[in-house]
Each structure stands twice: as C-alpha cells, then as structure tokens.
C-alpha positions as a Python dict, from the first residue, in 0.01 Angstrom:
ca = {
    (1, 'X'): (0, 0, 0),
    (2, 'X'): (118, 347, -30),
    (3, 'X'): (-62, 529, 221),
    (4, 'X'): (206, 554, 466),
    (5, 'X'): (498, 858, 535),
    (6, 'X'): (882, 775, 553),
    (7, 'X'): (1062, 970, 739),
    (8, 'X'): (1402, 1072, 679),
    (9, 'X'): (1525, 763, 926),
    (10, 'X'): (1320, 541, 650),
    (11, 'X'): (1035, 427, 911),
    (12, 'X'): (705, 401, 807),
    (13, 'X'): (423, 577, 961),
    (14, 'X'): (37, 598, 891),
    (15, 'X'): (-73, 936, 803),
    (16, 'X'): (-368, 906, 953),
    (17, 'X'): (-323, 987, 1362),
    (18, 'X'): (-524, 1242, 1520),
    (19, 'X'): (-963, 1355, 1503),
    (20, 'X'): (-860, 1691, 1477),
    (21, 'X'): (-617, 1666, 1184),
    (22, 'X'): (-860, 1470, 980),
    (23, 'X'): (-1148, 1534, 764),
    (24, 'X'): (-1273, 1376, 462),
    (25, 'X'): (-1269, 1657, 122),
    (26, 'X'): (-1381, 1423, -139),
    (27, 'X'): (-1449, 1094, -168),
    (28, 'X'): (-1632, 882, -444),
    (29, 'X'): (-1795, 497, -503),
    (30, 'X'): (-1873, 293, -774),
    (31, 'X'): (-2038, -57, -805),
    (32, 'X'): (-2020, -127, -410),
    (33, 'X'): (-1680, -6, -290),
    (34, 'X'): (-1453, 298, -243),
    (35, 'X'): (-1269, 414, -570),
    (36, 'X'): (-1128, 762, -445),
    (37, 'X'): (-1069, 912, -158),
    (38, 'X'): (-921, 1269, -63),
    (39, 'X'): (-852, 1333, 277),
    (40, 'X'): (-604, 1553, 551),
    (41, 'X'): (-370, 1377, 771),
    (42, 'X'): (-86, 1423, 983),
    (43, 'X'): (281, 1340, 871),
    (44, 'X'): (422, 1209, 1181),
    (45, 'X'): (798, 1313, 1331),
    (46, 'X'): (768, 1606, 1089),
    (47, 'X'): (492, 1785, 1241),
    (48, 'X'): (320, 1831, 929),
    (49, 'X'): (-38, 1831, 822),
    (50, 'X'): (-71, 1660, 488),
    (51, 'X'): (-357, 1631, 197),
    (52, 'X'): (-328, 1382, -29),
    (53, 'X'): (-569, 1145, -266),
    (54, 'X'): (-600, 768, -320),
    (55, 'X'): (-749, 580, -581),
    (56, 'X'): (-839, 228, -532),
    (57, 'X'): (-873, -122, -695),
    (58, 'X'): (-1138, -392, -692),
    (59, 'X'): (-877, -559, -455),
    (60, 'X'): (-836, -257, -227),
    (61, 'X'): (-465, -204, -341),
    (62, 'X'): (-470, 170, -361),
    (63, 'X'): (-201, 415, -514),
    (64, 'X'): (-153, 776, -416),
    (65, 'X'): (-291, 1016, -680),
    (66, 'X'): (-111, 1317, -547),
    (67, 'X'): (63, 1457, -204),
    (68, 'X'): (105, 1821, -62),
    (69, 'X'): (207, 1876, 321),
    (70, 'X'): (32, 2160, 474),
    (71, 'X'): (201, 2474, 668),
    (72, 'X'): (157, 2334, 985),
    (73, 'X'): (-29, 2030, 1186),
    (74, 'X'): (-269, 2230, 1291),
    (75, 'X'): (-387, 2416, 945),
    (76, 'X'): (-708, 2193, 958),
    (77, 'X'): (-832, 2280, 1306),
    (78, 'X'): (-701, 2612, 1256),
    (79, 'X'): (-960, 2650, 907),
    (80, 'X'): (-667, 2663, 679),
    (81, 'X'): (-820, 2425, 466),
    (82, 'X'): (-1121, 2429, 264),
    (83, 'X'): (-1255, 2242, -47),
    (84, 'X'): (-1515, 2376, -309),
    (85, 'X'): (-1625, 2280, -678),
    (86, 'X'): (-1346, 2018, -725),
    (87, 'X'): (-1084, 2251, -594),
    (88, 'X'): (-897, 2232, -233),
    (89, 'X'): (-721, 2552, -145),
    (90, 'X'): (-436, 2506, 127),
    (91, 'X'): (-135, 2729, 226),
    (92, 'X'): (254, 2665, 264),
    (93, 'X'): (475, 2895, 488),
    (94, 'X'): (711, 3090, 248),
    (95, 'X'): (872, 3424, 214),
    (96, 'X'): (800, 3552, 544),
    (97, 'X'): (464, 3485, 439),
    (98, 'X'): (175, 3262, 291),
    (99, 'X'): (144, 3093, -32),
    (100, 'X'): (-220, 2997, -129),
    (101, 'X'): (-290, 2773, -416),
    (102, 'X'): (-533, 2599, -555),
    (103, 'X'): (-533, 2243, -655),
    (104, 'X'): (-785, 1980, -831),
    (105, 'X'): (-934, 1751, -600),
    (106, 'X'): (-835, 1423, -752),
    (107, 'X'): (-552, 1515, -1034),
    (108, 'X'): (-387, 1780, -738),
    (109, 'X'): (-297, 1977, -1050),
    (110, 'X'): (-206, 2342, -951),
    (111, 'X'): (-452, 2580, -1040),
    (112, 'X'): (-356, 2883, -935),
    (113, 'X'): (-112, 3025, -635),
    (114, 'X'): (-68, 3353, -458),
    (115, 'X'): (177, 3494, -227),
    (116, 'X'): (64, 3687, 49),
    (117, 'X'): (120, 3847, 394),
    (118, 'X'): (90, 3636, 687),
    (119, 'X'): (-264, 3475, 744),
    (120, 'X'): (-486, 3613, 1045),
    (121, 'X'): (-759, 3493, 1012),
    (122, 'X'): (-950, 3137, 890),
    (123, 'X'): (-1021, 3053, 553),
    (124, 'X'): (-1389, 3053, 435),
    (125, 'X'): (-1592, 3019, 116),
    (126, 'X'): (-1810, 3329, 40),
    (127, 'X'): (-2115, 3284, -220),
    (128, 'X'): (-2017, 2922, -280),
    (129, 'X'): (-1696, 3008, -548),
    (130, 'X'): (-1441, 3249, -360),
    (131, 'X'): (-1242, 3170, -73),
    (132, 'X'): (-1178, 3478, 169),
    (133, 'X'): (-922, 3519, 440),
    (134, 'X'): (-760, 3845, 631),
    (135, 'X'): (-371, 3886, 581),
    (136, 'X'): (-136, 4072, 874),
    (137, 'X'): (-152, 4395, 703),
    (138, 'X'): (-519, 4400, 714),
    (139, 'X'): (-632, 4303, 364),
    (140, 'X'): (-924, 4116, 310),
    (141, 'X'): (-866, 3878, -4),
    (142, 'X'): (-1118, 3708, -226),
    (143, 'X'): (-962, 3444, -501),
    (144, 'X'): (-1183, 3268, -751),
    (145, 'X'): (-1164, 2912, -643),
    (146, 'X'): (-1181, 2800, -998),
    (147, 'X'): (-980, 3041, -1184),
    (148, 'X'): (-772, 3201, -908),
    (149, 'X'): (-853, 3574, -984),
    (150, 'X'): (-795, 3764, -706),
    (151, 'X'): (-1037, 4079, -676),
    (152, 'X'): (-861, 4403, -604),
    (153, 'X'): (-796, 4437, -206),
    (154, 'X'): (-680, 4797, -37),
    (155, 'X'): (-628, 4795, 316),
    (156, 'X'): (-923, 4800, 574),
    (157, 'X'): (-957, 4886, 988),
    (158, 'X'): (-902, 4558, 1193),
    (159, 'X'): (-1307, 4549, 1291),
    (160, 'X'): (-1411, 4629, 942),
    (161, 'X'): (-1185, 4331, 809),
    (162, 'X'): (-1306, 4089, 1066),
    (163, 'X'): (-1699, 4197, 1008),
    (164, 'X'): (-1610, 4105, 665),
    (165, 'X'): (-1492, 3740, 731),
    (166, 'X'): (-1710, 3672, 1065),
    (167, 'X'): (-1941, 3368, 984),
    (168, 'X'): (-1769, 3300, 595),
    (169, 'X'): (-1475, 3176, 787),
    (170, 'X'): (-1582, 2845, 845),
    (171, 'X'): (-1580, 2589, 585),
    (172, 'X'): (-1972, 2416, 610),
    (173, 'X'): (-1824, 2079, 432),
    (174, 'X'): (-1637, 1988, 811),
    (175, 'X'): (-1935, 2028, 1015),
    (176, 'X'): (-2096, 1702, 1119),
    (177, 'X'): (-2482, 1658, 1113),
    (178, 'X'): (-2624, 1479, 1384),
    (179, 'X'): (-2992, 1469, 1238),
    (180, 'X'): (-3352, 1475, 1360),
    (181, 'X'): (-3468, 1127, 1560),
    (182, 'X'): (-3721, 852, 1515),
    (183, 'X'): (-3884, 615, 1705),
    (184, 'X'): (-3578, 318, 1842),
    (185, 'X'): (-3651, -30, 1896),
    (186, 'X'): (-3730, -141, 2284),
    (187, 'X'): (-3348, -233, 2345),
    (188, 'X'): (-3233, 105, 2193),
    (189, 'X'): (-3336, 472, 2344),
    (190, 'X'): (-3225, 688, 2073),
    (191, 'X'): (-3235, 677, 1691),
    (192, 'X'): (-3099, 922, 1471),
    (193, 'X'): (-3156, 955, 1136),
    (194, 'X'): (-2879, 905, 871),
    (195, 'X'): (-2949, 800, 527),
    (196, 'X'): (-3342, 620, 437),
    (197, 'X'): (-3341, 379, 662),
    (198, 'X'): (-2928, 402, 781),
    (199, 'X'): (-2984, 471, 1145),
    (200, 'X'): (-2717, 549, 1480),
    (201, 'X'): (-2875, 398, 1763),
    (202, 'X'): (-2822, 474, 2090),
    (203, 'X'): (-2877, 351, 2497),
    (204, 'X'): (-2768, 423, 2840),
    (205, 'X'): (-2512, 91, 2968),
    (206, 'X'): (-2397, 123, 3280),
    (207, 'X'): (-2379, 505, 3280),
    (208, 'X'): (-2176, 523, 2981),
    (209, 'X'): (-2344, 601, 2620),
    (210, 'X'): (-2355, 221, 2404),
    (211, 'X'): (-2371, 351, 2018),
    (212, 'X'): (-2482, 87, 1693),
    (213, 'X'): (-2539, 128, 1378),
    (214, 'X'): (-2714, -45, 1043),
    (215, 'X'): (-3101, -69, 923),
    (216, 'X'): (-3298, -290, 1155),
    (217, 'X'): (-3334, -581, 1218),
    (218, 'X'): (-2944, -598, 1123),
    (219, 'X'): (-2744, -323, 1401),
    (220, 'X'): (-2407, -367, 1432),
    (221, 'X'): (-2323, -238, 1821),
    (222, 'X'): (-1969, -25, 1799),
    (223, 'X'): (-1961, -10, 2180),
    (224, 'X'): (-1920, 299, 2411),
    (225, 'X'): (-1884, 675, 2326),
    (226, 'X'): (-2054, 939, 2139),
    (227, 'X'): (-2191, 939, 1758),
    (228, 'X'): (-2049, 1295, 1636),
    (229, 'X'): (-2274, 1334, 1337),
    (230, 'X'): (-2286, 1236, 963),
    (231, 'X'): (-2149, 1432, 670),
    (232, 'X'): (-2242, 1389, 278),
    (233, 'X'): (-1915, 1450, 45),
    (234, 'X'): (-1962, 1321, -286),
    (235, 'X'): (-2135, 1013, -350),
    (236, 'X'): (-2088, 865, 9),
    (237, 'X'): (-2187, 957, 373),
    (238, 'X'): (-1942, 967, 626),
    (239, 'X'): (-2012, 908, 970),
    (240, 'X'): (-1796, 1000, 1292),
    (241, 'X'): (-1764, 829, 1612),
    (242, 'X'): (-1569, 901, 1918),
    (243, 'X'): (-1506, 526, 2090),
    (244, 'X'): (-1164, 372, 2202),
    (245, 'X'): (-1021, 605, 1874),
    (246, 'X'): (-1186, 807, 1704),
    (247, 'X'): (-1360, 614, 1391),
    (248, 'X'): (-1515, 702, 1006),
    (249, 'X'): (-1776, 486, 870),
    (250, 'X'): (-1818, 537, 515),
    (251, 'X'): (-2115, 443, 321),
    (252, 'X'): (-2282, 524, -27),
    (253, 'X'): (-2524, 755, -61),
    (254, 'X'): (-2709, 577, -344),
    (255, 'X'): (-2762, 204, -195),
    (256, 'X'): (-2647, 269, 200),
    (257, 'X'): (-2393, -23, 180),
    (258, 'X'): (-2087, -12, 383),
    (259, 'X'): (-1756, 85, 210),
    (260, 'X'): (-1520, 162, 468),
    (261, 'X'): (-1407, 211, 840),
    (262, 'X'): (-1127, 442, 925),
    (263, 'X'): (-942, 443, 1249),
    (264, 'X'): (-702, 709, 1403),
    (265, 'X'): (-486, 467, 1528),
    (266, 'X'): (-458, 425, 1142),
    (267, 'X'): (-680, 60, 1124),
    (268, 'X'): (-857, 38, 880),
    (269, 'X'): (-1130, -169, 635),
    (270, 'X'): (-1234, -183, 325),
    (271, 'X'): (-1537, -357, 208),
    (272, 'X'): (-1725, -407, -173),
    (273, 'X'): (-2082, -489, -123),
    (274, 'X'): (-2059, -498, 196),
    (275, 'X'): (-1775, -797, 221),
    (276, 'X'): (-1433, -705, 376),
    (277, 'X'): (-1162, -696, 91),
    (278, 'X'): (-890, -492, 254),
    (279, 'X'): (-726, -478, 675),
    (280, 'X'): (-433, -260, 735),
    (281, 'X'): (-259, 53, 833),
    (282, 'X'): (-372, 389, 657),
}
C-alpha cells in the first residue's frame, strides 16, 4: 500500500493519527466499494499536516494520486483548509509569508497560487466560489476558487476586516450533522436519522453512552462513546464516532452499503458490497 509517510530515518508511519487533523474533502464509489478518496492527515515526526488522494482497486490495493504537506499540523483545526467545486485551497509557509494555491481535488494539478502576507484569520468560502481570508496587514482577499482571480484588495480597519470574514470563515463541508430522531426499537433509546433507513442507535449501559449502527433488524453495536454526526461529500456519507479512537464509517449515498471504516490509530477496512476486501494501516 502506499498510504504511509517515511521519514528521513526510512520508518514508516500511517498518516492518519489524530480527530482533529482529519477530515474527509472528497471521496467517491462505484459498483459497491470505495474508488477515491481525498482526505487531511498528519505526517508524523515532521509535524506536518498533509492532503493527499488515493485511488483504489477492486482488490483494495490503492495508489496515491497526489501529495502536498500543509504549513503546519494544525492548518485543519485552525480553518486553513477548505474544499469547493473540485478545488482544495491550502497554504505553505514561504517568504516571510503565505502561499495559497489551488489544486484539483483528484488530479492535485495546480490551479492557481498567490503569495501573500501572513494569514490572520481562517479561511472561508463566500457565495459558494471564492475563498476569503484576512492577511497581517489587514487586507481582506477574495480568489476565484476556480480560476484564481484575485479581486482588487486595499487595506481596511481591523473590525471592518473581521466583520467582513465573521461567519464565511468556516468551511460548512467539516461540520458534522447529527440529524432529527425517530422512534428506536425497545433495546435502543435513541435513533438518529442518517441515510433512508441508515440509522445510529443509541442507549444508556452502565452510565456510559452504548452507540450501533445499520437498518434494523441488522445493528451492528460499535460499543461505548458518542456518535459525532454524519457528513455527505460526494457520492458517500461519512459518519464520525468518538469510541476507544476516534472512527469514520463510510457508506454510499445511493444504496447505504458499507464501504469503509477508518481508524485514528490508522486501522482500517475496506469492504465491496458490503464484504471485507482490505485490513491494514492507513
């Protein structure tokens, strides 16, 4: 497999370690099972966040499509990351500055890049095409995701430039939906709405909360923690629990079948149809 990070000892370490520098930015099934998947990581004894794409055979071998470490470890938490219209917009530290660019969600072709003054404040997406962030010196910018044109930018108060950004500055494809509820089943005393009839179930044991999930009669019970919410990208819904790790349950949108589970410990599955075809480290 090639979703691991050498350092420059030549160990080996999954990429995937941490909730809060993961998210899911694009992901996409065909005929039962996971073909493509984009995601943010963390790059280990280098301290870097990373993005990167993987594309995936019938066997569950998967290649890396493309590769870009982040500025930091903590650019996803820190909304320094955002993904629009095929397009995911990140930043590298340069020139006593930021560099923004622009790259295709599955190709990570460059699209477009800017230099600017340091980065204040989080990236957001304004009116669904432009991504908008404050620099140091108190400019608000606004790039085209698509083509990259920047509009003109002059200068602004601190207050004026933050009322600009306030509420844009938060990318809406990272926040988790935990849904409306239904009636559960005697043995459960939650349900929570996914996907038709893809429910989280949920029930007090022993004072701690006892989370499952599946269409009835057929629930699969996780164990203990806390069901975080579900989230559509692409074709597939991904669902977030906090148990032992934190864990991503993937599933198609279109038929509700079970394509993958993601670990932080860097575990993971992959299934076609809803049979396992894949266990290792991601």
């Amino acid at each position: 497999m090639s979703w691991f990070h050498k350092d420059h000892g030549g160990k080996v370490h999954p990429i995937l370690k941490h909730a809060d520098y993961t998210a899911i930015l694009g992901a996409e099934a065909k005929d039962g099972r996971l073909v493509r998947l984009c995601y943010t990581g963390h790059a280990g004894v280098t301290e870097h966040g990373v993005v990167q794409a993987i594309e995936f055979t019938d066997r569950g071998d998967g290649k890396t499509l493309w590769r870009q470490n982040l500025a930091s470890e903590s650019d996803l938490s820190d909304g320094h990351v955002v993904v629009t219209k095929d397009v995911v917009v990140t930043r590298i530290a340069e020139k006593g500055g930021h560099t923004v660019i622009g790259h295709g969600l599955w190709a990570g072709e460059e699209k477009w890049r800017h230099h600017v003054a340091q980065m204040v404040s989080r990236m957001g997406i304004d009116g669904g095409s432009h991504v908008l962030f404050v620099t140091i010196d108190h400019a608000v910018h606004v790039i085209d995701i698509v083509s990259g044109t920047q509009k003109p930018h002059d200068p602004v108060a601190t207050d004026q430039a933050r009322d600009r950004v306030v509420g844009k500055t938060r990318a809406p494809r990272f926040d988790y939906q935990t849904g409306d509820t239904s009636p559960a089943p005697e043995e459960w005393s939650d349900a929570r709405n996914v996907l038709g009839e893809l429910k989280v179930y949920e029930r007090d044991w022993a004072g701690t909360r006892e989370i499952g999930v599946g269409v009835l009669p057929n629930v699969t019970v996780l164990g203990k923690g806390r069901y975080n919410g579900a989230l559509r990208v692409g074709n597939v819904v991904v669902l977030s629990f906090s148990l032992e790790h934190h864990h991503w349950y993937i599933y198609s949108a279109d038929a509700g079948e079970l394509l993958a589970v993601m670990r932080e410990d860097g575990k993971s599955e992959l299934f076609a149809h809803g049979h396992s075809i894949w266990q290792g480290k991601l």
